[in-house]
Backbone as CSV, one residue per row, in Angstrom:
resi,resn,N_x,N_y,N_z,CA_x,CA_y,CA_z,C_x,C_y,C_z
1,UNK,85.548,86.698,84.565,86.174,87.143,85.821,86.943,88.434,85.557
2,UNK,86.693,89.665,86.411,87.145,90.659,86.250,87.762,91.391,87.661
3,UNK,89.028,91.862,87.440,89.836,92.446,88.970,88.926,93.720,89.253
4,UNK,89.250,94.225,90.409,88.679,94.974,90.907,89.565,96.264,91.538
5,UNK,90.238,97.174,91.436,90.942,98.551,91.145,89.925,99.455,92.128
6,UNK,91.280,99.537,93.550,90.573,100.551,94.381,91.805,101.716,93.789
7,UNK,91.625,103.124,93.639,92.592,104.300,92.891,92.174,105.203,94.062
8,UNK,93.359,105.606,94.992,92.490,106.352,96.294,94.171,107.546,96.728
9,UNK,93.827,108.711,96.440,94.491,109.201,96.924,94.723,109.532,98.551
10,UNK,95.887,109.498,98.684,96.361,109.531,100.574,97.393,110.372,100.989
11,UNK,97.275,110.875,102.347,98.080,111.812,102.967,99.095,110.678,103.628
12,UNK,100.389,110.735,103.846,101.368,110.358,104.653,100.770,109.453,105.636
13,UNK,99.187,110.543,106.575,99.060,109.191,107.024,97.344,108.628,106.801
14,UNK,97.750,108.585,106.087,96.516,107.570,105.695,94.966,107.692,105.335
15,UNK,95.242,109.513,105.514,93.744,109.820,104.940,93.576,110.563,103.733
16,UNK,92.352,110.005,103.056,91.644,109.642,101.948,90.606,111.059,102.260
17,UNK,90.320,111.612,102.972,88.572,112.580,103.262,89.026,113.866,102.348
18,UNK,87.833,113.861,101.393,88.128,115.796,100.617,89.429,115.682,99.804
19,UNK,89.963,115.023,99.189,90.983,115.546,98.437,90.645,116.662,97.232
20,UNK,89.572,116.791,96.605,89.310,117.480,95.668,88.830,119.005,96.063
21,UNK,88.455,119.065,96.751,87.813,120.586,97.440,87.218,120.781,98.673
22,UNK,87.127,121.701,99.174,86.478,121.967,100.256,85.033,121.973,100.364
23,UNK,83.908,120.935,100.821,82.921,120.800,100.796,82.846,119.639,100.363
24,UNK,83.704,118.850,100.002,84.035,117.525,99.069,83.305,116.353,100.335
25,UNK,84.153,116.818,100.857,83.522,115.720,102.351,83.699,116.326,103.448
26,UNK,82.656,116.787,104.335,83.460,117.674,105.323,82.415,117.048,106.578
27,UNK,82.620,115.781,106.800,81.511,115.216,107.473,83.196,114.804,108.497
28,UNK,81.997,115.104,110.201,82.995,114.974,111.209,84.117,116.385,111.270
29,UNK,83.854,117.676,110.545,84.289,118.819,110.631,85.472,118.803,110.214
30,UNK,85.926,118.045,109.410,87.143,117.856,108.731,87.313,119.489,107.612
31,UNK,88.587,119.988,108.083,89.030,121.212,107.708,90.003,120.981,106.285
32,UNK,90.136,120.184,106.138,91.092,120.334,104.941,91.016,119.972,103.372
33,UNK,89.770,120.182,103.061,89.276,120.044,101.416,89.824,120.392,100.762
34,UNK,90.086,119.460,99.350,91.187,120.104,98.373,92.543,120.058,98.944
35,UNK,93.167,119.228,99.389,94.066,119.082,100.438,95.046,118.471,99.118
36,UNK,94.853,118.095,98.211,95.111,116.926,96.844,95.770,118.371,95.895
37,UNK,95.323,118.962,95.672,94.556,120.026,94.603,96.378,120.432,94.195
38,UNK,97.066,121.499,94.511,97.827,122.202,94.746,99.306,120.864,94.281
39,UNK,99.089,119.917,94.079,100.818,119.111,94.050,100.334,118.437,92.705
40,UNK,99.288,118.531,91.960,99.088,118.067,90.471,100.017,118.600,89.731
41,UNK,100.375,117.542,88.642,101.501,117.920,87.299,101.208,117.091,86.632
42,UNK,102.037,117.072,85.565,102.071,116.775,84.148,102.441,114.763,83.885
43,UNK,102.936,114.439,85.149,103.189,113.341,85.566,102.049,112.775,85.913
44,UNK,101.365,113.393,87.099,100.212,112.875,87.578,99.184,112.463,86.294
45,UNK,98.751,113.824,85.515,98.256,113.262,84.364,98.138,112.253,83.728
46,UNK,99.525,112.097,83.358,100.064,110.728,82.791,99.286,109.982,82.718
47,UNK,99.629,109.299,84.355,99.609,108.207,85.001,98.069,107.997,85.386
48,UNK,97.017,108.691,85.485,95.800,108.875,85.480,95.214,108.098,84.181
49,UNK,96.120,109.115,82.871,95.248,108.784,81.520,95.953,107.159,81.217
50,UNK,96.860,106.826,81.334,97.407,105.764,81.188,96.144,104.170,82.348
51,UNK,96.135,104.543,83.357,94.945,104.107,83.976,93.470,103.696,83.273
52,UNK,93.019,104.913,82.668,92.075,104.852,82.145,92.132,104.660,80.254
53,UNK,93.017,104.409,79.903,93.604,104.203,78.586,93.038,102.673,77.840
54,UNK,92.651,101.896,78.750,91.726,100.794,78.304,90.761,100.748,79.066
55,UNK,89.505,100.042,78.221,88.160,100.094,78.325,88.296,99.511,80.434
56,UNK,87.218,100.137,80.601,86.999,100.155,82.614,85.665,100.537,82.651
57,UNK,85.391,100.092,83.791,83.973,100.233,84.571,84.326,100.915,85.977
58,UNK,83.351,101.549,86.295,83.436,102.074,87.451,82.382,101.839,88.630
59,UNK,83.058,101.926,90.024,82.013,101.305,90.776,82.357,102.457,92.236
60,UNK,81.108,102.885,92.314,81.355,104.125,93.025,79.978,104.403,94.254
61,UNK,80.874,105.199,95.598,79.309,105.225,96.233,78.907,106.170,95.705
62,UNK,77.764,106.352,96.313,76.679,107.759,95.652,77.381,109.204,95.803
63,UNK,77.849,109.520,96.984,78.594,110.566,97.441,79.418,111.349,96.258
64,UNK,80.415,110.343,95.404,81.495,110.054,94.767,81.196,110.498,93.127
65,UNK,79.785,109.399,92.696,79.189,109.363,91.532,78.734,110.936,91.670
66,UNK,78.022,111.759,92.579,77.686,113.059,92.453,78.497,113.539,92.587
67,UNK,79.484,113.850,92.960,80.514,114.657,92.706,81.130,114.449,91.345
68,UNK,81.296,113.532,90.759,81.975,113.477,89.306,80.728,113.507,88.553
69,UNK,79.879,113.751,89.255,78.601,113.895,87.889,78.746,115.245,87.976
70,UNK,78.746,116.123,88.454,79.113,117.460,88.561,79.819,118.196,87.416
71,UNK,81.063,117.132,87.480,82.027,117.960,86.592,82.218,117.385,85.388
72,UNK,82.511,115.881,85.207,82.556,115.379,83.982,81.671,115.499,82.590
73,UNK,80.625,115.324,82.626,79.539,115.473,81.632,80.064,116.312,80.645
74,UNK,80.204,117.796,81.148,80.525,118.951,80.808,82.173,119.005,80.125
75,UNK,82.953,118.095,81.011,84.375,118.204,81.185,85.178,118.294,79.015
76,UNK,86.021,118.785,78.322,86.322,118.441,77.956,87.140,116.950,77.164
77,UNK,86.827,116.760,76.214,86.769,115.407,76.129,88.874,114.580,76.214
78,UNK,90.064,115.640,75.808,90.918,115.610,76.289,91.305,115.926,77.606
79,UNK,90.343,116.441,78.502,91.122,116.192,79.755,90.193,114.720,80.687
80,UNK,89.565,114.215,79.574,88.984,112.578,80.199,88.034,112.762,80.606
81,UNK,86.991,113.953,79.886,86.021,113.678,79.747,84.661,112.815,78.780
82,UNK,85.227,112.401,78.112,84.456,111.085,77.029,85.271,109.402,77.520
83,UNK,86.108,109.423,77.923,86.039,108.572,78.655,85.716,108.151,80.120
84,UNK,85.756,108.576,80.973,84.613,108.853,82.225,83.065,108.574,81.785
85,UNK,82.679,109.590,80.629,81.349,109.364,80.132,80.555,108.439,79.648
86,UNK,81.798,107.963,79.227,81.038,106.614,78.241,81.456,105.294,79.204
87,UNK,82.141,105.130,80.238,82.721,103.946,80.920,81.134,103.714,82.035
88,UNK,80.753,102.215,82.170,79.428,102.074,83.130,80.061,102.837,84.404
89,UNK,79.062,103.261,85.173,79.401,103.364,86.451,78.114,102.478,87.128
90,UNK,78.752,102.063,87.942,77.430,100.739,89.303,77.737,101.934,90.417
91,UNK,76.470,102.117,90.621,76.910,103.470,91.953,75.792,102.696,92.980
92,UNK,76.372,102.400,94.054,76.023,101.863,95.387,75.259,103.308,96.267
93,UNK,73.917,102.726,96.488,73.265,103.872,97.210,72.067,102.903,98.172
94,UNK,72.087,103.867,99.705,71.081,103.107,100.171,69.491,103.837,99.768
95,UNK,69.672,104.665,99.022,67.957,105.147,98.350,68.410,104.459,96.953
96,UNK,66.991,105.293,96.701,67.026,104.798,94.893,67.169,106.074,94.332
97,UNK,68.216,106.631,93.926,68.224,108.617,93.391,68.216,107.899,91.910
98,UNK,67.414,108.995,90.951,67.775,109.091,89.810,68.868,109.496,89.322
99,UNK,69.799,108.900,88.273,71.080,108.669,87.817,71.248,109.102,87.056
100,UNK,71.520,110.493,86.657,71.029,111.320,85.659,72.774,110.928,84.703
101,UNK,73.475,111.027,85.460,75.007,111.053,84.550,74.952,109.781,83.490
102,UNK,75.634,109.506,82.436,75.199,108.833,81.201,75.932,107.748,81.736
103,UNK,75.204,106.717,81.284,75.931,105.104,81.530,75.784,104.709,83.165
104,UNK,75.154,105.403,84.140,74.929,105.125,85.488,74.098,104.323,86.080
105,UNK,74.401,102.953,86.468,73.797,101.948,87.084,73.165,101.938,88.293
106,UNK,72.034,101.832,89.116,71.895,101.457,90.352,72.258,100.265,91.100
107,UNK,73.494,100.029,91.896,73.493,97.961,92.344,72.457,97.965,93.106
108,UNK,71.562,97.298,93.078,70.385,96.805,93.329,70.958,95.618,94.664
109,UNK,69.976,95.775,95.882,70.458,94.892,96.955,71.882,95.139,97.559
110,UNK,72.340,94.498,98.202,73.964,94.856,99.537,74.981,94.616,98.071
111,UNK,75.083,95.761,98.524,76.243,96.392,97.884,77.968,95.175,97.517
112,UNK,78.123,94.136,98.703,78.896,93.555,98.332,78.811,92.358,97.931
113,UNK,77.416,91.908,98.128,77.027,90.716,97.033,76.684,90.780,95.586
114,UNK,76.414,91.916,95.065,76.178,92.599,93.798,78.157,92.837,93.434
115,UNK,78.385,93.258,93.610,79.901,93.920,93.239,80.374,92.467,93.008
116,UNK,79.911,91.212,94.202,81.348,90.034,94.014,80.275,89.243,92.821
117,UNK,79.002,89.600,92.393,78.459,89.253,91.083,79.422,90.085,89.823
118,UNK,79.352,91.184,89.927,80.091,91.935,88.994,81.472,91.235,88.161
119,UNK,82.208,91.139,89.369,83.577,90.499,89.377,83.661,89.151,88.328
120,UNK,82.329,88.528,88.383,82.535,87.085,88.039,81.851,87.011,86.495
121,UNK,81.400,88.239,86.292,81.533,88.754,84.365,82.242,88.943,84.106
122,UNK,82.151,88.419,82.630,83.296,88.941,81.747,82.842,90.800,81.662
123,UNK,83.993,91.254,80.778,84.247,92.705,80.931,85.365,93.446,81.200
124,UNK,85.077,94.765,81.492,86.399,95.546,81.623,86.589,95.329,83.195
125,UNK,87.813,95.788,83.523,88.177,95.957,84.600,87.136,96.682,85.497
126,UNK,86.973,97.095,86.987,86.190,97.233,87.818,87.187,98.453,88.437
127,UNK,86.433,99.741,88.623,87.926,100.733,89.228,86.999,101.439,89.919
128,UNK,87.782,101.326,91.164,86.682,102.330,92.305,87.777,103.551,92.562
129,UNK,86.992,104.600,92.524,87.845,106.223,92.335,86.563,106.648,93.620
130,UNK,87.191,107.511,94.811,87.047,108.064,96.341,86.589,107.150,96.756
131,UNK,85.144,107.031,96.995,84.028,105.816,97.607,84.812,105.569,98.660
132,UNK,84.818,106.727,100.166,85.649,105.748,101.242,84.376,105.083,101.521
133,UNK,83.780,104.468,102.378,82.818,104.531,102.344,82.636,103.286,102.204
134,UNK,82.157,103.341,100.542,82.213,101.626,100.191,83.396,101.022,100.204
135,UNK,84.580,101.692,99.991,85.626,100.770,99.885,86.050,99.857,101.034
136,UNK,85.539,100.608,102.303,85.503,99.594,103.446,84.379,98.551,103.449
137,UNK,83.345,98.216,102.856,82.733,97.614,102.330,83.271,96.605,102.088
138,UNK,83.872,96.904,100.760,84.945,95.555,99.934,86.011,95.181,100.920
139,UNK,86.234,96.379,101.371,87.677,95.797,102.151,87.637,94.455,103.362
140,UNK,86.015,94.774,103.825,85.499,93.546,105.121,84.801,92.702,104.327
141,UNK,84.583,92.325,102.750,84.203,91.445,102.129,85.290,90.701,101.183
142,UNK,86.746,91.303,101.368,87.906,90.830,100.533,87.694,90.585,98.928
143,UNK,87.384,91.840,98.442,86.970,92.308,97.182,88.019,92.719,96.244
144,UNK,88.914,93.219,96.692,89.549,94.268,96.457,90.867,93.509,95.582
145,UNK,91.181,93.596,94.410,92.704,92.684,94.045,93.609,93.663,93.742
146,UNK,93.533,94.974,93.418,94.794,96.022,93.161,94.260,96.855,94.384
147,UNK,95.543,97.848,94.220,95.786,99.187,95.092,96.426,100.117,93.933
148,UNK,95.507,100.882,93.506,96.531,102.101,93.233,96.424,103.571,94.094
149,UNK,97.686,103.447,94.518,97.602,104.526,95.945,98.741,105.639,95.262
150,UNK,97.971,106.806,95.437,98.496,108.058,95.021,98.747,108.889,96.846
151,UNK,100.207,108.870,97.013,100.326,109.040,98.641,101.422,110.683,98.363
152,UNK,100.668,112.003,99.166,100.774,113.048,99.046,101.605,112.952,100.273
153,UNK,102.626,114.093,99.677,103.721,114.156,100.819,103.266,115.371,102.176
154,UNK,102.192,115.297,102.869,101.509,116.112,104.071,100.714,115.419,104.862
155,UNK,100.516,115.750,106.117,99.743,114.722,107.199,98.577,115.805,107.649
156,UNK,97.517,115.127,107.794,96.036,116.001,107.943,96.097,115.827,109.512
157,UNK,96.659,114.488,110.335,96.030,114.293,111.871,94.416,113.481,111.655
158,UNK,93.992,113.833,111.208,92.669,113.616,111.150,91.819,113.224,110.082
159,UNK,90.885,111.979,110.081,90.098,112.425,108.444,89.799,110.834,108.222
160,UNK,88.978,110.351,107.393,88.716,109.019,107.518,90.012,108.896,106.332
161,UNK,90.152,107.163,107.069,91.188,106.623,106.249,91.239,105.261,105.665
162,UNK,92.142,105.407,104.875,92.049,103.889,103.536,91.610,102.570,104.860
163,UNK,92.365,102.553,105.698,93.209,101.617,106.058,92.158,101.308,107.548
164,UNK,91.174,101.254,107.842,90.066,101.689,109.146,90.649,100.366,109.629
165,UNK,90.387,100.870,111.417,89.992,99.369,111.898,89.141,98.367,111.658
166,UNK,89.482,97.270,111.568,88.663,95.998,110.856,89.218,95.772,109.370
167,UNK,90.285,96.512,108.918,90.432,95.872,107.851,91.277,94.120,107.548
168,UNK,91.027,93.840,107.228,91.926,92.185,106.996,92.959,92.186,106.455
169,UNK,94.109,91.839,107.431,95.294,91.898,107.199,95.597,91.013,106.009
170,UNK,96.373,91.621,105.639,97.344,90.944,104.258,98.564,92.019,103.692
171,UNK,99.141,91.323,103.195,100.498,91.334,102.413,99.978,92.153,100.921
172,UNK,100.791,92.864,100.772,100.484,93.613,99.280,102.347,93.302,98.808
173,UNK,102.553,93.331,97.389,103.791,93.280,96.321,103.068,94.747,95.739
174,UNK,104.882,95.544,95.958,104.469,96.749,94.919,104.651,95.750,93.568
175,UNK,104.179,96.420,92.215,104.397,95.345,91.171,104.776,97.132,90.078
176,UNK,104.616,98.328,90.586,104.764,99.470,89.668,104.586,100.773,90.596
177,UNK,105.479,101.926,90.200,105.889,102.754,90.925,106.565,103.989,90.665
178,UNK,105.944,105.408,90.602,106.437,106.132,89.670,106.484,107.889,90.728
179,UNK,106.817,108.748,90.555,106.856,109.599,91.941,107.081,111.065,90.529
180,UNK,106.061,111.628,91.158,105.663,113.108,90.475,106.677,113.885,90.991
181,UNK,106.874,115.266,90.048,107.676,116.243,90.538,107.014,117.460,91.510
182,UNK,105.917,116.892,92.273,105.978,117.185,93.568,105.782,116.507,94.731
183,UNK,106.675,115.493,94.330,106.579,114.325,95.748,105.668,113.433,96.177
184,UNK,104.600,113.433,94.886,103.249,112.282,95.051,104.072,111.215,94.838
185,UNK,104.098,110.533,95.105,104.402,108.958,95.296,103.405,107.618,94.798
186,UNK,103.281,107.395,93.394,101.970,106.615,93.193,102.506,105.264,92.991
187,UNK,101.741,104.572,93.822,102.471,102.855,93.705,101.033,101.869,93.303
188,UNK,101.130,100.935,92.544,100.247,99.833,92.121,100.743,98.973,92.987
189,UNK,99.576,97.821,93.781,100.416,97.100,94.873,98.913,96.100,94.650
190,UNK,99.770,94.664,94.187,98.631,93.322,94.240,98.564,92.953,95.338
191,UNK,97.522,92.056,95.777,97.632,90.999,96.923,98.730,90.120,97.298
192,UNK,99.465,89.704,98.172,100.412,88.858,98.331,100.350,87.963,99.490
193,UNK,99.054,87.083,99.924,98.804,86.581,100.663,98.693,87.324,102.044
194,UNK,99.271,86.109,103.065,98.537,86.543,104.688,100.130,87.313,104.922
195,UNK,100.091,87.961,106.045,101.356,88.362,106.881,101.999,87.327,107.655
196,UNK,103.440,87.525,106.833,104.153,86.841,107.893,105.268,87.354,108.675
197,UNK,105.199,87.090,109.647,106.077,87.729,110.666,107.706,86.879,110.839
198,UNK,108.392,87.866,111.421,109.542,87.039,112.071,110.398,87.794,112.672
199,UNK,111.812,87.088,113.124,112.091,88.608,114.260,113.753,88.693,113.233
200,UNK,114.079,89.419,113.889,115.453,89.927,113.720,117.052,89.030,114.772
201,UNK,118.491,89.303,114.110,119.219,88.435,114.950,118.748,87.083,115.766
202,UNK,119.513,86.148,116.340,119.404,85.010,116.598,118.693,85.075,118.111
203,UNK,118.605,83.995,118.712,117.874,83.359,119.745,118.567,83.215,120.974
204,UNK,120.325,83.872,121.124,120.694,84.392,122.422,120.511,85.165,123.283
């Protein structure tokens, strides 16, 4: 049995679209690529390599896997490029593309009956990095057991987001929590059952 690690950077309010560059995702005419880019430091780093600092698997849509096939391969091996390289990736696609990046899996069949197979091997941890996409996937199949949310201090208005309608309510516990010196805000947050409500002052 292995957890499953959604790592999704977010704007104030709640969108996830293009953080890395412009052209990244620009589906629905979304103007603000690389929107992420510009508030990186030495902190962020960190907390990235510390992430990936024990053995992980990765589980990614296609969109996602080509874009980091792009750059990693090539990437120096201290800025996390030999680890990226050598970690599996399961990349969810509705064709069959050849998988040219090293260690790259096809999940074979729906995407969230394969993944909740995944889960129930032994192995490394399971870490999904952008994949909006699929992550709503997991999110309407209750897949998902961490949050690590990297939340940028700017609001887009617009842009797909973590959090879509239809997701299934629940309760998250921050459990870790650390804030860059430019106002990224990165919190680890487990499951904590259903929501419970209640009101405020008494019943006069």
């Amino acid at each position: 049995m292995r957890d499953l690690i959604v790592t999704t950077f977010l704007t104030l309010d709640g969108v996830m679209q293009g953080p890395g560059g412009p052209g990244e995702d620009d589906s629905g005419g979304f103007a603000f690529g690389g929107w992420s880019v510009n508030y990186w430091d030495e902190r962020m780093a960190e907390v990235m390599g510390e992430a990936t600092s024990a053995p992980f698997a990765m589980v990614l849509g296609r969109t996602t896997h080509d874009i980091m096939a792009a750059y990693w391969p090539t990437a120096p091996d201290e800025a996390g490029g030999r680890v990226f390289n050598e970690a599996t990736k399961y990349v969810a696609s509705r064709g069959r593309p050849m998988l040219a990046w090293s260690n790259s899996v096809l999940i074979e069949g729906e995407a969230a009956d394969a993944i909740a197979k995944l889960k129930q091997e032994e192995g490394p941890e399971l870490q999904v990095h952008g994949s909006g996409n699929l992550i709503q996937t997991l999110l309407r199949h209750d897949l998902v057991d961490r949050f690590r949310l990297w939340v940028f201090p700017l609001v887009l208005g617009s842009g797909k987001r973590l959090f879509a309608d239809g997701t299934i309510p629940e309760g998250l516990r921050l459990v870790d929590s650390t804030v860059s010196t430019t106002g990224v805000v990165i919190g680890t947050y487990e499951r904590a059952g259903e929501v419970v409500t209640g009101t405020f002052g008494g019943t006069d």
